[in-house]
N, C-alpha and C positions, 0 to 999 in steps of 0.2 A: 124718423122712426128708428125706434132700437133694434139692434139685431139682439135678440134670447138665443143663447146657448145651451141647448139640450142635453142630458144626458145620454151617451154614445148607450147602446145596446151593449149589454155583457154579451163576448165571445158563449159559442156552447160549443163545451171538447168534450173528448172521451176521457177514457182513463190514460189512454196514454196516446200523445201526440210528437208529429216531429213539429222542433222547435229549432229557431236560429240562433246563432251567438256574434252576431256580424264583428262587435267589438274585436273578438277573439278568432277570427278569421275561421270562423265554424258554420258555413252551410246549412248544413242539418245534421241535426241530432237525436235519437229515438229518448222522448221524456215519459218515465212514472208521473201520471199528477197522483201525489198523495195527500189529503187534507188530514191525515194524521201528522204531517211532519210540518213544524214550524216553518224551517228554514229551508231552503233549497238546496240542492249539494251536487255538485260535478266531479264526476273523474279526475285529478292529475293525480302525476307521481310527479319523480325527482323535483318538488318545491325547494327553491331556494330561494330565501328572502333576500332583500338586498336596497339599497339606499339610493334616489334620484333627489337631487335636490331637497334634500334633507326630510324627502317623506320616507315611504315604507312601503317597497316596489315587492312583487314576486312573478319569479321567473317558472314554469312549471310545463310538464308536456300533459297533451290528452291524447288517447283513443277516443274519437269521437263515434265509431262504428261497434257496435254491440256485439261481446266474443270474439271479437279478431283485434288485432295489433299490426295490420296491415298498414294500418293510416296513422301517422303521427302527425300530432300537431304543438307547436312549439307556441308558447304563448308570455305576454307578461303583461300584468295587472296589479293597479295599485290596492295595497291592502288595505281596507278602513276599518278591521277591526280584526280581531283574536279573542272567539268565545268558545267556552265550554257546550259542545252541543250532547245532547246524546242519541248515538250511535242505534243502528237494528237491532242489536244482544239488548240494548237497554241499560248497556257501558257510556260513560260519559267522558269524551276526548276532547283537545283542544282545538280548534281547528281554522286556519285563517280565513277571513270572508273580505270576498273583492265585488265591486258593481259595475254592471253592466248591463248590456241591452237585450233585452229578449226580444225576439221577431216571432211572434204567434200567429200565423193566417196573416192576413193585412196589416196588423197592428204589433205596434214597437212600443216599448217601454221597460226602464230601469227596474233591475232587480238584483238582489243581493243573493250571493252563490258562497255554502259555504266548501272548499275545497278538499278533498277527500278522495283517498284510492278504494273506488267501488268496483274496482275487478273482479272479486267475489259475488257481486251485487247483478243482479240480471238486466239492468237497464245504469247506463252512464251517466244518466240525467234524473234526477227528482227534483219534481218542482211541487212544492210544499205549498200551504194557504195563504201563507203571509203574501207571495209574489201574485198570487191569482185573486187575492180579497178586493171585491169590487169590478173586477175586470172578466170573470168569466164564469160560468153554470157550466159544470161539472154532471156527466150525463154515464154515471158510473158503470153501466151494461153496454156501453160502445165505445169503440176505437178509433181515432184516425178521420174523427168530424169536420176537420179543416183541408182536411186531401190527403194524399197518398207523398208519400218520399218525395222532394225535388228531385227532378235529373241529375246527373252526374255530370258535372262538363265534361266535354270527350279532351284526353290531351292529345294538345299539337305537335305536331309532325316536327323533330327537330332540322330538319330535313327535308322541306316539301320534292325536293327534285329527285327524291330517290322512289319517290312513286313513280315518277314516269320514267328513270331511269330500268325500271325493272318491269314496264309495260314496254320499252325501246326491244328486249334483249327478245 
């Protein structure tokens, strides 16, 4: 007998979920879902392009934490395109788009990020319809349907011996 492959259940989010970027060595991240916006679009600054093996690398940092600049994250991603997107004002900028992996709740899957300094922007993450088309129902009056923030790893002790050091004294 055959085994039938089913179609998986659409995700149900809110308006806005944390979301993983595992590629990019991003934990969590607090996402806008907007199905007003096409494309998807992450926080970096200092983009610098640059050449691997004769593709089209970028090197770029994030604030992956909402309002603060406490946390930086240093990242590089291959570009597979450069499109004209437009912008909140409803100005039209150029902007480079690199793929990677979303971690939604349980489920992983590639999506196209276009790169962008949303510092001004209240959320570091929009994730647009094209990323979610097929994969999730959108529950516009709630937030945070797949759970609350992952924990934070705690950092280790560079030092475990100065804990006891300082219970000896």
């Amino acid at each position: 007998m055959e085994a039938r492959l089913t179609p998986k259940e659409p995700l149900k989010i809110g308006w806005r979920e944390w979301v993983g970027l595992p590629d990019l060595s991003v934990g969590a991240i607090k996402a806008k879902v907007d199905t007003g916006a096409r494309t998807s679009a992450l926080h970096a600054y200092h983009i610098e392009p640059f050449r691997r093996s004769g593709a089209l690398w970028l090197r770029f940092e994030l604030h992956p934490i909402q309002r603060s600049e406490a946390r930086k994250v240093a990242c590089e991603a291959r570009a597979i395109d450069e499109r004209a997107v437009r912008n909140s004002g409803g100005g039209v900028e150029r902007r480079y788009i690199i793929r990677t992996m979303l971690k939604l709740g349980d489920s992983s899957w590639p999506i196209e990020l276009a790169l962008a300094n949303r510092d001004q922007m209240g959320f570091r993450m929009l994730l647009g319809r094209t990323a979610l088309k097929g994969r999730a129902l959108i529950e516009p009056g709630r937030s945070y349907l797949l759970g609350a923030r992952p924990a934070k790893p705690r950092p280790r002790r560079k030092h475990p011996s100065l804990r006891a050091s300082k219970l000896l004294r």
